[in-house]
SERO-4910 file (N, C-alpha, C, O; in steps of 0.05 Angstrom, whole numbers):
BEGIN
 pado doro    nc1    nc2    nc3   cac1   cac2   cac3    cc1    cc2    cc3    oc1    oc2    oc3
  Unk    A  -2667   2564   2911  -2663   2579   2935  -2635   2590   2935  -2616   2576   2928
  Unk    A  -2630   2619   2944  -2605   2631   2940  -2597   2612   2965  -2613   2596   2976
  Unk    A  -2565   2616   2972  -2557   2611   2986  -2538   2643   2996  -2530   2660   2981
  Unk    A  -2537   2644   3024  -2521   2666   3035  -2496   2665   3034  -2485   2646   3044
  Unk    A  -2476   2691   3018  -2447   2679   3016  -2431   2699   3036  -2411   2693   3050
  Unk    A  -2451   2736   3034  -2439   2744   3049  -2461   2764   3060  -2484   2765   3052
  Unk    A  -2447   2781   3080  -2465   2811   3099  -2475   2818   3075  -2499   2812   3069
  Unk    A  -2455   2832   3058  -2465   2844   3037  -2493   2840   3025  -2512   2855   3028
  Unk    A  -2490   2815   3007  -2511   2803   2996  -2539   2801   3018  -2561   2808   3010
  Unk    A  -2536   2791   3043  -2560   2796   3067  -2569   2828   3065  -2592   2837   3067
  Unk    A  -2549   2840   3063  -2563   2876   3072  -2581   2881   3056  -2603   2889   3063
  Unk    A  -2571   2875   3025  -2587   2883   2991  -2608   2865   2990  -2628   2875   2981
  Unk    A  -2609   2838   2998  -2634   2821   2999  -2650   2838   3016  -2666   2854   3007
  Unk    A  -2643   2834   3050  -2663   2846   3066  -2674   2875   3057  -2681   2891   3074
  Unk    A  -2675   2880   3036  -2685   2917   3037  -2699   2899   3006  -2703   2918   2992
  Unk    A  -2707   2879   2993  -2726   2886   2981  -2755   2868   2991  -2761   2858   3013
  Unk    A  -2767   2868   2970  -2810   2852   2982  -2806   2831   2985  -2793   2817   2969
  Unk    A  -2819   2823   3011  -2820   2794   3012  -2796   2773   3013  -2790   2759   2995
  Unk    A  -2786   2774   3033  -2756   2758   3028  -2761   2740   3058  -2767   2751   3079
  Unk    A  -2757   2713   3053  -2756   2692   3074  -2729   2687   3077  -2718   2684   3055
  Unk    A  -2710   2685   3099  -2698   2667   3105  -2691   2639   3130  -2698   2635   3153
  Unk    A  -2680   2630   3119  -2688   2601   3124  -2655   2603   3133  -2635   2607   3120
  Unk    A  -2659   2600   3159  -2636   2592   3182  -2627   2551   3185  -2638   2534   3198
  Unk    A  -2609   2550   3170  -2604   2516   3173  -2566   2510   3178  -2546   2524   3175
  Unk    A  -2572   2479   3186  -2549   2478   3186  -2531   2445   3178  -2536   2427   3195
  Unk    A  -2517   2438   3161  -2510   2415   3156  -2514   2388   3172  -2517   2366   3161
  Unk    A  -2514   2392   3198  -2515   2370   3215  -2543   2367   3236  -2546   2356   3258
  Unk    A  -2564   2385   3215  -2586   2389   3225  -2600   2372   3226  -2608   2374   3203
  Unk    A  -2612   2353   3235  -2637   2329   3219  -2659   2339   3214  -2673   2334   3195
  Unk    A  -2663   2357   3233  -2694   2372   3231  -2694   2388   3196  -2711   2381   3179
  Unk    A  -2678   2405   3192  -2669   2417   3167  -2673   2399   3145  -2684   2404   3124
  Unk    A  -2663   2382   3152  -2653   2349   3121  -2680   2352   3123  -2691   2363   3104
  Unk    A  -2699   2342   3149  -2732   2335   3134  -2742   2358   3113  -2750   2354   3090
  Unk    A  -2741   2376   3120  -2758   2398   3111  -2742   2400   3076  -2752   2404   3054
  Unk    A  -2723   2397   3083  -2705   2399   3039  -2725   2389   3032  -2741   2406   3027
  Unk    A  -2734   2368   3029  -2743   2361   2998  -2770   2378   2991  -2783   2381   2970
  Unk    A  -2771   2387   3010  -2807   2413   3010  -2802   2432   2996  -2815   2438   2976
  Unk    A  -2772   2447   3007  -2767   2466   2994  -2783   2486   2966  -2797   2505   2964
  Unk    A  -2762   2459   2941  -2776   2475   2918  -2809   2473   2919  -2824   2489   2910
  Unk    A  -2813   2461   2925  -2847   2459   2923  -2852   2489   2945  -2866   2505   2933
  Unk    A  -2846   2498   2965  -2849   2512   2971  -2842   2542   2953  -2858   2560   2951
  Unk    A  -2819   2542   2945  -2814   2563   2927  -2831   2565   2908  -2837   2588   2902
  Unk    A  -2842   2548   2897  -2864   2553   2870  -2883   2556   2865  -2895   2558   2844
  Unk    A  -2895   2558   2905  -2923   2556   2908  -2925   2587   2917  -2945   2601   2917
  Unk    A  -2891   2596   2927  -2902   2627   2949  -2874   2638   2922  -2851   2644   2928
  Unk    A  -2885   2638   2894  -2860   2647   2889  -2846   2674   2878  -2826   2679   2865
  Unk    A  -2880   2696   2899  -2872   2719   2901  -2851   2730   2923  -2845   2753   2929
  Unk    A  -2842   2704   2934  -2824   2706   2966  -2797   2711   2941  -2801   2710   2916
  Unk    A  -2767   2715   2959  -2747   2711   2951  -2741   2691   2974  -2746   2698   2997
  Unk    A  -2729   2664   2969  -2728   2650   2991  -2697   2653   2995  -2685   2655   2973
  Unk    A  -2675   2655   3024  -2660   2657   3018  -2641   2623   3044  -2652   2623   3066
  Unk    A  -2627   2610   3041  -2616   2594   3059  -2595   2605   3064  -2584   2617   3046
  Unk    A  -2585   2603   3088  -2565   2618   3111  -2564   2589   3130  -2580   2575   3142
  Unk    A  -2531   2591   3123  -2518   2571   3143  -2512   2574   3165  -2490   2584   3166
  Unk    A  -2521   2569   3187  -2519   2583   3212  -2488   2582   3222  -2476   2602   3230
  Unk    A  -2479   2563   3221  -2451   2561   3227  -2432   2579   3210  -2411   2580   3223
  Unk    A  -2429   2593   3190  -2415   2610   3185  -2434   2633   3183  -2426   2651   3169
  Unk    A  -2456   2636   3195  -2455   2663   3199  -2476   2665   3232  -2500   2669   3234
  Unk    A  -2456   2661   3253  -2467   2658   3282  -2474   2690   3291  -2492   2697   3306
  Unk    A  -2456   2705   3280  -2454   2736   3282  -2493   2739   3280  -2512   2743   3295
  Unk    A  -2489   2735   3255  -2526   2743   3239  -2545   2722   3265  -2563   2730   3280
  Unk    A  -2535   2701   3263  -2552   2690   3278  -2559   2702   3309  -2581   2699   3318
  Unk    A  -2541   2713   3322  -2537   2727   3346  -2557   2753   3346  -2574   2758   3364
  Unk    A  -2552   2768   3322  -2558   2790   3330  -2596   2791   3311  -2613   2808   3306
  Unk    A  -2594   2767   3309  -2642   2760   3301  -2638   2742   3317  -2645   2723   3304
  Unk    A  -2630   2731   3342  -2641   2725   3363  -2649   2690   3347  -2668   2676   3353
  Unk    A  -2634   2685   3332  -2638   2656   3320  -2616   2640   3336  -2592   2640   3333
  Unk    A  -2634   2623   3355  -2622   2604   3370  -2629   2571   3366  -2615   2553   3373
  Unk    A  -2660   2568   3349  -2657   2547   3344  -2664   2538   3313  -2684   2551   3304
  Unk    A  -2654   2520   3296  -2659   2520   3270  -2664   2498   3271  -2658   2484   3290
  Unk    A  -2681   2489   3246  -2693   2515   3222  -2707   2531   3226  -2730   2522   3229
  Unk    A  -2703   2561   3228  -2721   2579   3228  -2724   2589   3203  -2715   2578   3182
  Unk    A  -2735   2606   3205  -2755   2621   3185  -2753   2648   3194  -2754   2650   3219
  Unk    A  -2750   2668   3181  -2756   2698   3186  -2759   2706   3161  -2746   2696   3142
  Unk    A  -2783   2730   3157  -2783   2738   3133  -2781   2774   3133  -2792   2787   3151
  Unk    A  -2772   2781   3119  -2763   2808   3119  -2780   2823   3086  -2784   2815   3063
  Unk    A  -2786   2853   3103  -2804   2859   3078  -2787   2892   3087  -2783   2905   3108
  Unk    A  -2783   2897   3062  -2758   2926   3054  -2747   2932   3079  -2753   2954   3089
  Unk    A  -2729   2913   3093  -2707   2907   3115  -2724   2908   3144  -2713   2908   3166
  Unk    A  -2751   2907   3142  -2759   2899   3169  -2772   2871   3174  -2779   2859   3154
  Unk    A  -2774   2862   3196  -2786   2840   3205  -2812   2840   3207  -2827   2853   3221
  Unk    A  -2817   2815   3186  -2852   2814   3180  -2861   2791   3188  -2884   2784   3181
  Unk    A  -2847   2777   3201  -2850   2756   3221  -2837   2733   3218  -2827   2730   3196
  Unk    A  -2832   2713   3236  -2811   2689   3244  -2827   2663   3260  -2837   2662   3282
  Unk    A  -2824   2643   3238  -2836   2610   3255  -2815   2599   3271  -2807   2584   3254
  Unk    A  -2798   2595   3291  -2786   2583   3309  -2802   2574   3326  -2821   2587   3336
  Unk    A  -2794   2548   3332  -2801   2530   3352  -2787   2504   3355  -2776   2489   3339
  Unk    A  -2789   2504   3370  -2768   2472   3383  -2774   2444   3366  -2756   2428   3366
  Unk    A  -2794   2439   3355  -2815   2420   3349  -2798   2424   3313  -2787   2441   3299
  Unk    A  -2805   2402   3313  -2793   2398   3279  -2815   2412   3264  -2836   2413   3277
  Unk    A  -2816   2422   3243  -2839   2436   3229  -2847   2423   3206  -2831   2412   3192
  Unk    A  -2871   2423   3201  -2879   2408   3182  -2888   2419   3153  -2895   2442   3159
  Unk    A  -2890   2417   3130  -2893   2428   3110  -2920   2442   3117  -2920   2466   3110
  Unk    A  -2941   2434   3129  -2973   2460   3131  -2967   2467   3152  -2987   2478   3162
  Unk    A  -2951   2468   3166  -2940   2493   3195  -2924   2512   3173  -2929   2536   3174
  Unk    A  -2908   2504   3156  -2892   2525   3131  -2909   2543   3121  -2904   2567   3121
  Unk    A  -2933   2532   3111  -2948   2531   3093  -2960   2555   3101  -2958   2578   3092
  Unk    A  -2973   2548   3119  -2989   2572   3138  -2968   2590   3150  -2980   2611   3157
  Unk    A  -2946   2591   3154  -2937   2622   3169  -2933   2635   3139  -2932   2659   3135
  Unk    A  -2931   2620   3122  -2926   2632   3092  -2944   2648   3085  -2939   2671   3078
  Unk    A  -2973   2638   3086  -2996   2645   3072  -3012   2666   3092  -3031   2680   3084
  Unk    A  -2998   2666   3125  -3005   2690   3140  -2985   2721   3140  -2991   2742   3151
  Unk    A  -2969   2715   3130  -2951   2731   3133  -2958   2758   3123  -2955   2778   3137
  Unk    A  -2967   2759   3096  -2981   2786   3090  -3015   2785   3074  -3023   2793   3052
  Unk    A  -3029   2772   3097  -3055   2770   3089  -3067   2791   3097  -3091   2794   3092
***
């Protein structure tokens, strides 16, 4: 999974197919569960580009996609929004699973 270092790198990701990112944050618990899924997730959807974004250094990004609670999910297909799992509720690997496998069915 890339990790986000800057705008830059977000602008050039968001403009190509299929790009998830994954809103987390170090002192997350909800986040820690969901790691170890991860690569298994990358290898199962691994026409996605998966990307992790630290929310705390980038609150700007987070502000302006309306990401207020993490881990979210948004996935971007050639810089538009092709849909986003947020919810309050911890998420589980087949709640992943499925916004994955609906996203461009």
């Amino acid at each position: 999974m890339q990790l986000l270092e800057t705008m830059e790198q977000y602008n050039e990701l968001i403009s190509k197919d299929k790009v998830v990112l994954l809103f987390t944050a170090d002192w997350c618990p909800d986040c820690r569960v969901i790691e170890p899924i991860l690569p298994e997730l990358e290898d199962r959807f691994s026409d996605y580009t998966f990307v992790m974004i630290n929310r705390d250094q980038f609150i700007e990004l987070c502000q302006e996609l309306d990401v207020f609670g993490i881990p979210s999910f948004i996935a971007m297909h050639k810089g538009q929004e092709a849909g986003r799992f947020v919810s309050k509720n911890r998420k589980t690997k087949e709640e992943i699973e499925q916004f994955l496998e609906d996203l461009f069915a």
